[in-house]
N, C-alpha and C positions, 0 to 999 in steps of 0.2 A: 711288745706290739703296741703302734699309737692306740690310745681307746678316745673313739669318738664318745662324746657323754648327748644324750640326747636330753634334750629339759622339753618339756611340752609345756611350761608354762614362756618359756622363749617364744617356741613352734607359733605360740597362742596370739602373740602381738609381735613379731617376726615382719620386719618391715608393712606394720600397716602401711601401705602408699595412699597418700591423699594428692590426688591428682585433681585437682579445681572445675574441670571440666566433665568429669564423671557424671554428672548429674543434671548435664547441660545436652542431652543428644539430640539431636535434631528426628524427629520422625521418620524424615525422606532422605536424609544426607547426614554422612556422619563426618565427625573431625578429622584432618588429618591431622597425627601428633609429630611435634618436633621436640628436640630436648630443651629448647627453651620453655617449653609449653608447661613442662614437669618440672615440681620440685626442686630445689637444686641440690639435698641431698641425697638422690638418686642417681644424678647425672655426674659421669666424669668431670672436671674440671675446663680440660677441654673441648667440651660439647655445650656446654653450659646457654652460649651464645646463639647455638644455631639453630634456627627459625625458620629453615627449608631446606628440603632434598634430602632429610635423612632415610635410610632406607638397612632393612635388615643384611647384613657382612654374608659374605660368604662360607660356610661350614662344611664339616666333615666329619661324621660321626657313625659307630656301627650301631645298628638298631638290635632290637632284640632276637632278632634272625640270625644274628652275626655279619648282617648282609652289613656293607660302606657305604655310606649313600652321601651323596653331595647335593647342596641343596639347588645345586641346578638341575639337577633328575627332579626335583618335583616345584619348580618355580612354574608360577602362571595362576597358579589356585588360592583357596582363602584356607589362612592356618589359624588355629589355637593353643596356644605357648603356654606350656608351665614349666616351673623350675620342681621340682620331688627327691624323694628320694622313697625308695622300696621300703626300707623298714621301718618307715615314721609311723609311729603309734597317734599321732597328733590331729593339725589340720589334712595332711595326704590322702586317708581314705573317702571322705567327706569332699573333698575337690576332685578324686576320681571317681568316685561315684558320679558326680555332677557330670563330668565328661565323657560318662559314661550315658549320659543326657544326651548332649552333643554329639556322640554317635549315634545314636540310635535314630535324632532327627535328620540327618546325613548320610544314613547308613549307604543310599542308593547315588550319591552324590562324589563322583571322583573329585573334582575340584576341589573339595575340604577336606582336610588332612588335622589331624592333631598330634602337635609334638612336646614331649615330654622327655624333658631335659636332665639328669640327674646331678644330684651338687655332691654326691658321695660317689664317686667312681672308683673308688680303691673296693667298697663293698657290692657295689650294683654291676656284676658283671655280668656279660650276654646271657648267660647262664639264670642270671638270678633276676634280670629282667621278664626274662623268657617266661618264668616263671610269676612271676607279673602279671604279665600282659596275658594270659590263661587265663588266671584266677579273677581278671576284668574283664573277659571276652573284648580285647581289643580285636579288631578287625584286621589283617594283614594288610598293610599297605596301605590302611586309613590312619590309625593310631599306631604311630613309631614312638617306644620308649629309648632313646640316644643313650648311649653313654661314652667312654674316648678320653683322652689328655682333662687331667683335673683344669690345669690351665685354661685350654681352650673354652672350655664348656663356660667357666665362671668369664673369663673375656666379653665373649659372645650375650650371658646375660647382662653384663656390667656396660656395654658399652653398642647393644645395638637394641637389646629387650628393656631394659631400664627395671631386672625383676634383683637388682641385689644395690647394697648403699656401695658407692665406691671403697667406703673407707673400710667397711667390715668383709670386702671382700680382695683387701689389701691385705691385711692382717690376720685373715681367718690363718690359726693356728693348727689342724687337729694333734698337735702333741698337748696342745691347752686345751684343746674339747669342743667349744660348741663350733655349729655350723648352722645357716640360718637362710632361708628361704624365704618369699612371700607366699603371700593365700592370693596372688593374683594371676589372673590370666588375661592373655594379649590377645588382641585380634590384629592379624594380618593379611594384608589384604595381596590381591595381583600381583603388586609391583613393589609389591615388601615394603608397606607402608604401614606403619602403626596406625591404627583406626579406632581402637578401644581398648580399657582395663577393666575389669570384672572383678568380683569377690566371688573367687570359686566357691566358698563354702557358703554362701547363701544362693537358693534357690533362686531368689525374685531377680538378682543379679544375670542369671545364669541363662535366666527367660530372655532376660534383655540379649545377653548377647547371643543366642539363637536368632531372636527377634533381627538384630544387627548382621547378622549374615545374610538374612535373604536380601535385608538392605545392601550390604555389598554387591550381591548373585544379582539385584537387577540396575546397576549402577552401567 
């Protein structure tokens, strides 16, 4: 059997992303991001350039329900993205907790959705999300934990979230072991437009992007 090795001093510095603009938001109006905007080792290769109209790919993933959901069943609304996985001893419960923040201030708010993406799908099955998503009082139908195709999921982070490096999720081996994640979370807006990154495991971050949705909700 592959064994995943998990290192929490990885988990700990695991794609810090320094996005330049982090610290730049505007009170009344927020950024739109483009992959030129970010880092460039973040960005595919071929995205590197482009400087408008990017916007979040189309998915397909079962949530912890087992239900399929496409992510045209829930476009129109404002999401909060993270990449996890269930049995991370590390940064994960400390960014779920947070977003467990972020529902609470939304709890009554269908437009906000938060989705959590797993980078371990061989371990995190419907089964063991489900089991998750209990033990965090997600909300049905507010907080989706996805899982589905190893492929697809890292795709999807690698080239429309910008939450993994291209090149370490080119390579990610698990017959070699590690697997690696950020402690960031996305804000997306309406029209699947990146609008912010956050440091899930710090609170003051965490306010902000609360703060940044009601900025989106009356945009």
């Amino acid at each position: 059997m592959k064994k995943i090795v998990l290192i929490g001093a990885v988990l700990l510095i695991a794609i810090p992303i320094a996005y330049y603009f982090i610290n730049q938001r505007n009170e009344t109006k927020l950024p739109i991001i483009n992959p030129c905007d970010l880092l460039h080792d973040v960005v595919s290769p071929e995205l590197r350039n482009k400087c408008r109209g990017h916007r979040i790919e189309d998915f397909e993933f079962y949530n912890q329900n087992g239900n399929y959901i496409k992510s045209s069943e829930i476009k129109g609304g404002i999401w909060v993205v993270e990449y996890f996985f269930a049995t991370c001893k590390g940064i994960c419960p400390t960014m779920n907790s947070q977003l467990k923040r972020v529902q609470k201030a939304f709890k009554d708010d269908q437009s906000v959705k938060i989705m959590s993406f797993t980078v371990d799908p061989e371990n995190d099955t419907i089964e063991a999300l489900k089991k998750y998503a209990i033990e965090h009082n997600a909300i049905d139908g507010k907080w989706h934990f996805f899982t589905g195709d190893r492929a697809d999921l890292y795709e999807l982070a690698r080239k429309s979230f910008f939450l993994l490096k291209p090149a370490e999720a080119e390579n990610l081996d698990y017959a070699g072991g590690d697997f690696m994640h950020t402690n960031n979370f996305v804000l997306i807006d309406s029209q699947r437009r990146i609008r912010g990154y956050y440091d899930g495991t710090n609170p003051d971050e965490v306010d902000g992007l609360i703060a940044d949705i009601r900025i989106l909700q009356s945009e």
